[in-house]
C-alpha positions in Angstrom: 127.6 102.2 81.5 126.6 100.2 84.7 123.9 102.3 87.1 123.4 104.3 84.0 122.8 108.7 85.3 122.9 108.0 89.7 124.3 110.7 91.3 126.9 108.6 92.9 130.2 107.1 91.6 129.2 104.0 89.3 130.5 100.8 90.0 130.6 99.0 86.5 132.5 96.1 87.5 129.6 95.0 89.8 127.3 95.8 86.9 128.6 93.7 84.4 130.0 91.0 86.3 127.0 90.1 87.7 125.2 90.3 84.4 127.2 88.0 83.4 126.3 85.9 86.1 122.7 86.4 85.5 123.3 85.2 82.1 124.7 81.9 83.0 121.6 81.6 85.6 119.0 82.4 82.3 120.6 79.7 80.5 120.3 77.4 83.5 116.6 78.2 84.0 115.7 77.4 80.3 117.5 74.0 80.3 115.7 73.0 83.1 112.6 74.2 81.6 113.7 72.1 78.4 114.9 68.8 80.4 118.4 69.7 79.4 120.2 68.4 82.1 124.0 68.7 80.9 123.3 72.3 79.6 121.5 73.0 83.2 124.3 71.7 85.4 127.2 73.6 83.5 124.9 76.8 84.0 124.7 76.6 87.5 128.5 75.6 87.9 129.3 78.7 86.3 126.9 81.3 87.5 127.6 79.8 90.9 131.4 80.4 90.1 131.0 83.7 89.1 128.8 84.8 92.6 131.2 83.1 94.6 133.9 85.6 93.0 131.8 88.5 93.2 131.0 88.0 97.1 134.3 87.2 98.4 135.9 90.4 96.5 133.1 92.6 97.7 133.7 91.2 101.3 137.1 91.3 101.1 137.6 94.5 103.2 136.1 92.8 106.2 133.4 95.6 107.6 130.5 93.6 105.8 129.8 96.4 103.6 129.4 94.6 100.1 131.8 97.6 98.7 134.7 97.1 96.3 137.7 96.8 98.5 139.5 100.0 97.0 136.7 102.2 96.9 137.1 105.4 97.9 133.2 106.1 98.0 130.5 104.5 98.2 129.2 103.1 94.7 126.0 102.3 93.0 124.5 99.3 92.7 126.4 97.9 95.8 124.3 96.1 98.7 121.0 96.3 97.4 121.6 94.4 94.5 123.7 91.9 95.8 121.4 91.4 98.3 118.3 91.2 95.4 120.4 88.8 93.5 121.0 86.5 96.3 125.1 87.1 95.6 125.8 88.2 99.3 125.8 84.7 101.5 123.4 83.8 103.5 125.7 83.9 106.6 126.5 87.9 106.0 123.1 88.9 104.4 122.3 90.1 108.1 125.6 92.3 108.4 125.4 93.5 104.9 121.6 94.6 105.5 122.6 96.4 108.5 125.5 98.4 107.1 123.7 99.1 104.1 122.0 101.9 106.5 125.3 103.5 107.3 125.0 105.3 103.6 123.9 108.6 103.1 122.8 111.1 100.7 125.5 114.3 99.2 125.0 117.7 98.2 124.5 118.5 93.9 125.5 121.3 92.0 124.7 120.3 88.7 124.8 123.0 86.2 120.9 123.4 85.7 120.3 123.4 89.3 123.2 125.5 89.9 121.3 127.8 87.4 117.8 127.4 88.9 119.2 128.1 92.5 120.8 131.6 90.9 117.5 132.8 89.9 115.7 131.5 92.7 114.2 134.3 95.4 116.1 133.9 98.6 112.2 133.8 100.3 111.7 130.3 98.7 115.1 129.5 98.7 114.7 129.8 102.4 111.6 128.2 102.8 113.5 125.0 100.8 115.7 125.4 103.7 113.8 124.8 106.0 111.9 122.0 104.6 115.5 120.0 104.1 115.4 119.7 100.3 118.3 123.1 100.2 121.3 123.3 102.0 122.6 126.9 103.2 126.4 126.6 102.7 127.5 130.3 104.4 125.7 132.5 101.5 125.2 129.6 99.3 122.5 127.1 98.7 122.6 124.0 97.4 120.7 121.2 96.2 121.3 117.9 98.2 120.1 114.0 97.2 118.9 111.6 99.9 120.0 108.2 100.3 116.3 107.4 102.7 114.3 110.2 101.7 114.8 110.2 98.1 117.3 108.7 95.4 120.3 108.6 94.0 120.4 105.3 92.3 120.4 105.3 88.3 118.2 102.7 85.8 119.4 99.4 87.9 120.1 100.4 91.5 116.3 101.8 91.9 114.7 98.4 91.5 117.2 96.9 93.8 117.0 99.6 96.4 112.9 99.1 96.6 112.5 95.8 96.1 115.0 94.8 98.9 113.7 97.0 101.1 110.2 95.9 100.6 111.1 92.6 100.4 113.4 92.1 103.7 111.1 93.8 106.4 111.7 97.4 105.5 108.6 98.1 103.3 107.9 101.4 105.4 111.6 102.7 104.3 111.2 102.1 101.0 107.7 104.4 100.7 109.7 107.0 102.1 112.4 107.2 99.4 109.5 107.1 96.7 107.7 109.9 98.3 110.0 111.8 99.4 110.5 115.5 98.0 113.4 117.6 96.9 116.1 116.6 94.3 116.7 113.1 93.0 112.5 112.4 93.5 110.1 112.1 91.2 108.8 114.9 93.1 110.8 117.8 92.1 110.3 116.4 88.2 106.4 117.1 89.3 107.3 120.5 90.0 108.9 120.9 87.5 105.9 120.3 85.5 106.8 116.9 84.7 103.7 114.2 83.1 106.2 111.7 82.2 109.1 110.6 83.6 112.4 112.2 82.9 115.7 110.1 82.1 118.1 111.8 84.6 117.1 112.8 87.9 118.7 116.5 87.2 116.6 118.7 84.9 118.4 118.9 81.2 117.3 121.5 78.7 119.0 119.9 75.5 120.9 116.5 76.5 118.5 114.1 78.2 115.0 113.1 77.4 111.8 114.0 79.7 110.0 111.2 78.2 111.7 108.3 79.1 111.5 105.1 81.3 115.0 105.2 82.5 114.2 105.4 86.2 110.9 104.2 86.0 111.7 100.9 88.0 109.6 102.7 90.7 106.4 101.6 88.6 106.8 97.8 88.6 107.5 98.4 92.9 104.3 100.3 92.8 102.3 97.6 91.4 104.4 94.2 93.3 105.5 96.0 96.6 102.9 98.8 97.6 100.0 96.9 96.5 100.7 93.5 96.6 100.3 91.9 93.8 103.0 90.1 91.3 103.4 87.1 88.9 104.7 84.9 90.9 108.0 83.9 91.0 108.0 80.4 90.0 105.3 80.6 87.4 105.2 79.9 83.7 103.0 82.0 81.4 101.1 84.2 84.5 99.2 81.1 85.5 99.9 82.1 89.4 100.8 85.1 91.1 102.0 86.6 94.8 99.8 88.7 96.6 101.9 89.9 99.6 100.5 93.1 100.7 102.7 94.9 102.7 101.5 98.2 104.7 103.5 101.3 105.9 104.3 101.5 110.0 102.6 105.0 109.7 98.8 106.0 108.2 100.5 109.4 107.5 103.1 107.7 105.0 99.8 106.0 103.0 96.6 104.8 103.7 95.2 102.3 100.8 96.9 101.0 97.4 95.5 98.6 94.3 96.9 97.1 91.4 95.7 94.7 88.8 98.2 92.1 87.3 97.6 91.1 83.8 98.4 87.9 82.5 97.0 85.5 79.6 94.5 83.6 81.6 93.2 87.0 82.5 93.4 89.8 85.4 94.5 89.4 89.1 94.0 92.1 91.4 94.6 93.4 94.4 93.4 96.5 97.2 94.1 97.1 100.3 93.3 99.7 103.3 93.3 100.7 106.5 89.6 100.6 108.2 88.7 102.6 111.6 91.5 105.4 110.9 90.9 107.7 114.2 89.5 111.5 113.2 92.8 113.4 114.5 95.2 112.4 112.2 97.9 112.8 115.0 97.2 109.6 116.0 97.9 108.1 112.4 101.4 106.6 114.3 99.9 104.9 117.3 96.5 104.1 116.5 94.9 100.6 116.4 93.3 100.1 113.5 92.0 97.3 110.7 93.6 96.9 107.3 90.6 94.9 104.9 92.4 93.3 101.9 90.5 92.5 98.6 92.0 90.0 95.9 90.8 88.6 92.8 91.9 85.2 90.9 90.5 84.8 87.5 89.0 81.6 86.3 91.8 78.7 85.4 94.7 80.9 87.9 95.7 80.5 91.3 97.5 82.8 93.8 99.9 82.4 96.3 99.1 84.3 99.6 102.1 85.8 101.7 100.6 87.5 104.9 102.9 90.7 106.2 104.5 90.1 110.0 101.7 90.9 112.9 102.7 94.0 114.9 101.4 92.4 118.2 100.1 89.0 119.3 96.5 90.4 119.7 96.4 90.6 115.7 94.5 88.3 114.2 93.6 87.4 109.7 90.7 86.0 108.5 89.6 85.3 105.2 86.2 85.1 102.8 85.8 84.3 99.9 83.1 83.5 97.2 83.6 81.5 94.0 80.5 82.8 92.1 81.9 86.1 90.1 80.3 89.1 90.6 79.5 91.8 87.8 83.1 92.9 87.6 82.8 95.4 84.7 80.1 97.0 86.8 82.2 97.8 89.8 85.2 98.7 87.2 82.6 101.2 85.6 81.6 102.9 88.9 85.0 103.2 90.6 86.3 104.7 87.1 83.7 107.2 87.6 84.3 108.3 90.9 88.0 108.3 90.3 86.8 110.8 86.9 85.2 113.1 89.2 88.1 113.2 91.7 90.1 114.3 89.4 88.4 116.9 87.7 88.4 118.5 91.7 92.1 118.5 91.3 93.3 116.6 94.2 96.3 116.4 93.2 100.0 118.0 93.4 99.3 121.8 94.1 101.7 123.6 92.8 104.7 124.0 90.9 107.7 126.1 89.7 106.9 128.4 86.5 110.0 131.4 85.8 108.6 135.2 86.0 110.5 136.1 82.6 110.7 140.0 83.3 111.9 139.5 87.0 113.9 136.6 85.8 113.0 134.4 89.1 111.7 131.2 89.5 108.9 131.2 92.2 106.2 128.9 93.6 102.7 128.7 91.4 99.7 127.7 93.6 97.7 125.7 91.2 95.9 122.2 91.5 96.5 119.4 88.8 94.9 116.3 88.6 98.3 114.2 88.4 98.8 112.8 91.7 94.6 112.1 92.7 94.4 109.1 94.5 91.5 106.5 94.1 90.2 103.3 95.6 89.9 100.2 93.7 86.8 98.9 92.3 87.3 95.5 94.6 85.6 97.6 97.7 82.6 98.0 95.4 81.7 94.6 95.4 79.3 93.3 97.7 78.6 89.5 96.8 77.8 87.1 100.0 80.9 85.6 101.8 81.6 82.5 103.3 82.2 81.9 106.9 85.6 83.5 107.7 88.8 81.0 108.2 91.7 82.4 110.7 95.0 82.7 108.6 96.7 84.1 111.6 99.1 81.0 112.3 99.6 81.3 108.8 101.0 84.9 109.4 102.9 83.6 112.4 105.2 80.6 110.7 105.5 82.8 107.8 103.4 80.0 105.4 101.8 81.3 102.0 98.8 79.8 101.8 97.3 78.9 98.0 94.1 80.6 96.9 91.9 78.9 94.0 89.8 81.1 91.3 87.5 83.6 93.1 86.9 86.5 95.4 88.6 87.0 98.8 87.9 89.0 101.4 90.6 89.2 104.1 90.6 91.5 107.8 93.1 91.9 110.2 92.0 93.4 113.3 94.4 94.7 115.7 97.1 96.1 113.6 99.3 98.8 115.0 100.1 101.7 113.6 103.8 103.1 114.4 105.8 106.2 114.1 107.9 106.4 111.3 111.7 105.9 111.8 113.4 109.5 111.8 116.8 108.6 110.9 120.1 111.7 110.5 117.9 114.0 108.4 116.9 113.5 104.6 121.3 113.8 103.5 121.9 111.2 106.7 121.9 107.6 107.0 119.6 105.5 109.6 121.6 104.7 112.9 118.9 103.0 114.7 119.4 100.2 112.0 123.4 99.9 112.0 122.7 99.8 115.7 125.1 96.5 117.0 122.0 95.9 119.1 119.2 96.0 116.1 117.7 92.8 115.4 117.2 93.4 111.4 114.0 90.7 110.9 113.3 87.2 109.6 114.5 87.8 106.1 117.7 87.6 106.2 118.1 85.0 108.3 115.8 83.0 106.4 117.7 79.8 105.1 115.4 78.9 102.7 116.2 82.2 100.1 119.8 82.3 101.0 120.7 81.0 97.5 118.9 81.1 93.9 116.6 78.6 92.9 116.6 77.6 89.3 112.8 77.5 89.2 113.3 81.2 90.1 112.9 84.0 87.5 112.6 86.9 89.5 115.8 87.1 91.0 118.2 86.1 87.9 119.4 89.4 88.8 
């Protein structure tokens, strides 16, 4: 099946041969777990074989595009994962990365959208338009999935596509795919009246399920990327976990996030958000502001701290923290109440689609849900006494994760800039400020040290 319901062509070879490799890496990481060291080495032989063949064949065409070499199209997963799964070498990672951007979204006409569009009133149609989510092909419209503004990735290629965004200094591109509105985003299924997810991105009236985690890779992003907060991945049983917050360039894109992780020695958590926000939201792209960042380690855990890249050298981190617990279930209880009487206002999405049966149109229903209120975290209700604040900036600067012992913590950085969002070739276009020859793509993928797998490492099996 491969990238099981994206919109573009599948590439099932890629799917399945680097299964297979992940295979041979899970057997590795449980004989090294176990002390058996025969079973381990024969593992990693083979797994190792196996990427090798996968990333000369996918490099063979010489433009660095991590494509099969007799593709006609473009193909899902392709880059991202290969990327994810550490297959693409460390010496192309850079190239690959870059080109990646050179993709771009394609029109749909799917039968139920073709339908949809045929009853649609040419005043909304119009106004879809003109928001970018229809294209006007002479006297036709069309629907239209974005490659940077949206998705067209099926169950595999949407945790790929996130995570290596988020992960290799493109965090701000990756919030505008999830958010972004039209066809092929979780979006249009809200619009649609959606309260769970649907399996296909295309609305189905008797095949497909609308209750169905098929594409809901997007939650487990939510939780590690936009917030922060993650079991780490060299730990065994949740006993440590990652907190690597990681904010958008833009205050317009999203201005807080929280997650709890739970694990069997009990809950970490996360929250993060941006302090001294300027009244006229205009300046959401250039303002200087200060992002305040609350964690929590449970008793017997520890976390590992990964500070995001300063925007200028006039940024600084510090850090609080106390060790003595404060009521917890009390702030849980009053930030559960607040969020309550958010959403009973209905802050919300505010409208969606709902078919006029004796016009026989679809047409735009204003009316205001709770699905969609946003709410703080209960971290920002505690108040307990900190200790004198530490800098962590060099931290920040030699990219060093710093380990954080059971407790509270209470982290500002001051001076962070906010920046305007990349704009890109449109929501169907690609990104050519990033396949630029001139773009510098960021520390990841140069870094050396997560060129290659490490058999201690469970997150990127594959």
């Amino acid at each position: 099946l491969g990238d099981w319901l994206a919109l573009p062509v599948r590439d099932t070879y890629l799917t399945h041969t680097s299964f297979y490799m992940a295979a041979s890496r899970c057997i590795a990481y449980i004989s090294n777990k176990l002390g058996n060291v025969k079973m381990r080495k024969k593992s990693v032989m083979l797994a190792e074989l196996i990427r090798n063949r996968i990333s000369s064949l996918y490099l063979l065409n010489g433009r660095d595009t991590f494509t099969y070499p007799m593709a006609r199209y473009p193909s899902t997963p392709g880059p991202e994962m290969g990327l994810f799964t550490k297959i693409v070498t460390g010496e192309k990672r850079c190239a690959v990365l870059k080109n990646w951007f050179r993709r771009k979204g394609d029109v749909w006409d799917g039968d139920e959208e073709t339908l949809f569009l045929n009853e649609l009133d040419s005043l909304y149609a119009e106004q879809l338009v003109k928001a970018g989510t229809l294209i006007k092909d002479d006297e036709d419209y069309k629907f239209s999935y974005s490659q940077w503004q949206g998705f067209g990735e099926g169950i595999f290629g949407i945790r790929y596509a996130l995570k290596t965004l988020s992960d290799m200094g493109f965090h701000h591109i990756a919030l505008r795919k999830a958010s972004g509105i039209g066809f092929g985003t979780t979006e249009f299924m809200l619009t649609h009246n959606a309260t769970t997810m649907w399996e296909s991105w295309w609305r189905s009236e008797d095949l497909y399920s609308r209750n169905h985690p098929m594409l809901g890779a997007i939650a487990e992003w939510m939780s590690s990327s936009v917030a922060g907060v993650s079991v780490h991945p060299t730990a065994v049983g949740g006993r440590q976990v990652l907190f690597w917050p990681r904010f958008p360039k833009s205050a317009s894109m999203l201005k807080f996030a929280s997650s709890v992780q739970g694990t069997p020695i009990g809950d970490f958590a996360i929250a993060w958000r941006f302090e001294n926000l300027p009244e006229d939201r205009n300046e959401y792209d250039s303002a200087i502001v200060t992002v305040r960042i609350r964690l929590l380690v449970p008793p017997g855990g520890s976390g590992m701290l990964r500070l995001p890249l300063l925007t200028q050298q006039t940024t600084r981190i510090r850090i609080s923290h106390t060790s003595a617990f404060p009521d917890l279930d009390a702030a849980r209880d009053e930030a559960n109440c607040k969020c309550l009487n958010r959403r009973k206002r209905r802050l919300g999405l505010h409208w969606n689609w709902e078919y006029d049966r004796k016009r026989k149109k679809w047409y735009a229903h204003s009316s205001k849900k709770s699905i969609g209120t946003s709410c703080e975290s209960f971290l920002f209700d505690l108040t307990p006494e900190w200790s004198k604040p530490r800098d962590l900036t060099q931290d920040a600067v030699s990219r060093t994760d710093t380990k954080l012992l059971a407790g509270l913590y209470d982290i500002t950085v001051s001076n962070w800039k906010l920046e305007r969002e990349v704009e890109g070739n449109g929501r169907v276009g690609n990104i050519p400020e990033y396949f630029h020859p001139r773009f510098n793509p960021g520390p990841f993928c140069n870094d050396s040290h997560s060129f290659d797998w490490h058999i201690d490492d469970a997150t990127h099996i594959i």
